[in-house]
C-alpha positions in Angstrom: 13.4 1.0 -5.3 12.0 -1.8 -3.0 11.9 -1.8 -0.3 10.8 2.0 0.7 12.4 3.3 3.9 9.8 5.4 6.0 12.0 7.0 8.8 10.1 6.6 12.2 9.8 10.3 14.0 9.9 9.5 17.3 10.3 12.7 18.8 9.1 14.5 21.7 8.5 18.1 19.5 8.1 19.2 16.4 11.2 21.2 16.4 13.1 17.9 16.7 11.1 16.1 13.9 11.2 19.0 11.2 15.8 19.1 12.3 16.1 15.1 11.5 13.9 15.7 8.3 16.5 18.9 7.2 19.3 16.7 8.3 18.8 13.6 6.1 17.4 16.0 3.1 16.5 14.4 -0.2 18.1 10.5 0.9 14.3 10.3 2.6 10.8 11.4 1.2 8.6 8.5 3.8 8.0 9.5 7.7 6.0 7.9 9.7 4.6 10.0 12.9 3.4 8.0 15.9 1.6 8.7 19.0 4.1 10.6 20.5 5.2 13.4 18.3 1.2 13.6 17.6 0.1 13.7 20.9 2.4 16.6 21.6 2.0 18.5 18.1 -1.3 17.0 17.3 -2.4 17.2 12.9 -0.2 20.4 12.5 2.8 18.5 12.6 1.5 16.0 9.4 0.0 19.0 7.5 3.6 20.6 8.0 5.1 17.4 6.4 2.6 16.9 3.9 2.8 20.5 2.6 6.9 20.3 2.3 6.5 17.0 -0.1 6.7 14.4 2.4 4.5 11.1 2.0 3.4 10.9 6.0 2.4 7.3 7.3 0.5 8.4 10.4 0.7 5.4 12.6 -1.7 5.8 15.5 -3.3 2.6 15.1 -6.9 3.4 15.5 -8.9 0.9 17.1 -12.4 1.9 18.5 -16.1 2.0 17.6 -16.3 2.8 13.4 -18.1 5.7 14.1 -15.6 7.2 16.1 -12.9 5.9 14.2 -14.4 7.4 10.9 -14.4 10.9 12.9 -11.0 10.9 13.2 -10.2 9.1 9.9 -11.7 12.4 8.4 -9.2 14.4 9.8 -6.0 11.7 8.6 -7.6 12.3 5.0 -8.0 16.4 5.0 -4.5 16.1 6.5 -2.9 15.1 3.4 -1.5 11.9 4.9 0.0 9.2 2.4 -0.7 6.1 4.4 -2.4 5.8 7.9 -3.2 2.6 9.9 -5.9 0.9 12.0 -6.0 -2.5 14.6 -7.1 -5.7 12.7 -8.2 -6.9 15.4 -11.3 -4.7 15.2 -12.5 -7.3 13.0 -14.3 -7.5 9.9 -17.2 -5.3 9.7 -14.8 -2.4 11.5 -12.2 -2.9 9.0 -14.5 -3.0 5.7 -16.3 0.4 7.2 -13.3 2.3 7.7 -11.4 1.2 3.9 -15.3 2.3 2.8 -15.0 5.4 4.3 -11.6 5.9 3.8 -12.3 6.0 -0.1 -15.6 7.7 0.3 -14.5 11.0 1.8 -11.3 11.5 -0.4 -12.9 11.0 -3.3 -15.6 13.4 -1.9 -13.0 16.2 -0.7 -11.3 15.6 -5.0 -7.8 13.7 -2.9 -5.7 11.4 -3.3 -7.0 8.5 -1.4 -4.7 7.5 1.2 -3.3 4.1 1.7 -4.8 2.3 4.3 -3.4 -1.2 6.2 -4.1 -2.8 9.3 -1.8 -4.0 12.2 -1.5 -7.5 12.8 0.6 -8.4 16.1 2.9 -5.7 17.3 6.8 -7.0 16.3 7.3 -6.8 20.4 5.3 -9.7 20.8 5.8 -13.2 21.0 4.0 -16.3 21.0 4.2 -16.5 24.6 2.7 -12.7 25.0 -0.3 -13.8 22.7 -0.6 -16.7 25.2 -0.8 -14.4 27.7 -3.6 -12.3 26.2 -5.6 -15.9 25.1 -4.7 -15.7 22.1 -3.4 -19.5 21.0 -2.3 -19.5 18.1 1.7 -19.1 17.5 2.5 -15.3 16.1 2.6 -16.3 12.2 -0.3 -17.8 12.2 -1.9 -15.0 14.0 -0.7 -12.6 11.5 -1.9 -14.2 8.5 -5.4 -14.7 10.0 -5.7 -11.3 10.6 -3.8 -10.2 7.5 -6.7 -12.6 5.6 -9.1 -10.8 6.8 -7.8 -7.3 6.0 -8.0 -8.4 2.2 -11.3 -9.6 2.4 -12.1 -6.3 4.0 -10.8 -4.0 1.0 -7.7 -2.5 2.5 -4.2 -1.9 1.2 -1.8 -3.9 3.3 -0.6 -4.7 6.6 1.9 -3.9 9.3 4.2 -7.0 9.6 7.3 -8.8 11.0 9.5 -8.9 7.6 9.6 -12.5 8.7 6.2 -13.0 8.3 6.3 -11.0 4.7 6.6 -14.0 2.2 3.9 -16.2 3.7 2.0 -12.8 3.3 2.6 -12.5 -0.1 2.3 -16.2 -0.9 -1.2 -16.7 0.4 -2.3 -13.0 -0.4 -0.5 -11.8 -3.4 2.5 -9.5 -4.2 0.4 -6.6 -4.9 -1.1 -7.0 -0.9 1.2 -4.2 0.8 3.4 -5.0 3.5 4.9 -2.7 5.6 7.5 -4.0 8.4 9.0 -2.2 11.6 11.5 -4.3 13.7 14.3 -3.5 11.0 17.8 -2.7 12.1 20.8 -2.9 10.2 23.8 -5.1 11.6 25.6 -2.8 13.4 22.6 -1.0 15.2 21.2 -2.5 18.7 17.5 -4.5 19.4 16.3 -2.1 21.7 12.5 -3.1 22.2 12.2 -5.1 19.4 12.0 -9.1 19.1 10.8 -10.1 15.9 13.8 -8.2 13.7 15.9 -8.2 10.7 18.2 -6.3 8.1 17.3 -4.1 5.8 19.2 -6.4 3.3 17.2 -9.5 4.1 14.2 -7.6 4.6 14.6 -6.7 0.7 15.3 -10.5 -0.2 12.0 -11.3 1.6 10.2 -8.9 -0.9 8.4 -6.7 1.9 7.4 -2.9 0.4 8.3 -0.7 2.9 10.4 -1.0 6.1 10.6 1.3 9.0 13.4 2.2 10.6 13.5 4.9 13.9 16.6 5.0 15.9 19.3 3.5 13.8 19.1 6.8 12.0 17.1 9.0 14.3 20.0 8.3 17.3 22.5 8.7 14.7 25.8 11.1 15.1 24.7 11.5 11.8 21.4 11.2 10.8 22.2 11.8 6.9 25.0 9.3 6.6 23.1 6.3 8.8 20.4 7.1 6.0 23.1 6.8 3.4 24.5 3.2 4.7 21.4 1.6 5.1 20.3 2.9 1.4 23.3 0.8 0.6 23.1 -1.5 2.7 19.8 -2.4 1.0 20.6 -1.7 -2.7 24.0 -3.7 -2.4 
């Protein structure tokens, strides 16, 4: 099924995180864990994952040095995570180390290789917020630059608006990964979020995986918000 729902833990403990995964059961096999739950439960909580079956996307958006980015790269990879993410904007020569390395060291520990994309602009921004930063191009164009160069450099995919998916895939090809937060179904709130849209039109657009926190993590019930939107996409 396309698109692939990766449920966003955003929790403040681990006990909280492993309750949501028991409560949605077999409806979800993709989490992603963020800076948060990590900083307070650190690798443990992805190995935990990992070793019940999940596929962990372990979003912490690295963006530093290679060297130092490679160190903790190593850790992602013994982890067991499925997918894990760095900033684009560390440009070229950073992004074509780390997808090196990245292939490298699993193929030296005998692992699966994990997928590994690149954030473009955060789907909080606008292009007046890039403006701000000196940055003058308008948010598409932005994100296709920097996507552009994440192909070049050797790397799976990208973190996108959904709205920015299909010139993605049009200039870059359908097999060039796009995964897309900012996703709420129609009867769920914003929040945060500017650059959004439905899991239904998020499917039309052809994006691969979309992730989706509090309409089912703030659910009554988490299980059945799972359910709808499951429908919600396949309908």
């Amino acid at each position: 099924m396309k698109p692939e729902v990766i449920v966003a833990l955003d929790f403040d403990s681990r006990e909280k995180a492993l309750k949501l995964v028991r409560e949605v059961g077999d409806f979800i096999s993709h989490y992603k864990v963020g800076l948060e739950l990590f900083s307070r439960e650190g690798i443990e909580i992805v190995r935990e994952l990992s070793n019940q079956g999940k596929k962990v996307f372990l979003d912490l958006k690295y963006h530093d040095i290679p060297n130092t980015v490679k160190s903790a790269a190593k850790v992602a990879v013994e982890s067991g995570v499925w997918m894990y993410n760095v900033h684009a904007l560390g440009g070229y020569d950073f992004l074509r180390h780390i997808a090196e390395f990245n292939r490298e060291y699993a193929d030296k520990l005998g692992l699966n290789r994990p997928l590994l994309i690149a954030v473009t602009i955060l789907t909080s921004m606008s292009d007046e917020d890039l403006k701000s930063v000196g940055i003058p191009s308008a948010v598409e164009d932005e994100v296709l630059r920097l996507s552009e160069l994440a192909r070049k450099a050797g790397l799976d995919g990208v973190v996108c608006s959904a709205k920015e998916v299909r010139t993605i895939k049009e200039n870059l090809g359908e097999d060039f990964l796009t995964v897309t937060p900012g996703i709420r179904p129609v009867w769920a709130s914003k929040d945060d979020q500017k650059r959004i849209t439905t899991p239904k039109e998020a499917k039309k657009i052809g994006t691969d995986y979309i992730v989706i926190g509090r309409p089912i993590t703030r659910a009554e019930n988490p299980r059945s918000a799972a359910e709808r939107i499951l429908e919600e996409i396949n309908s």
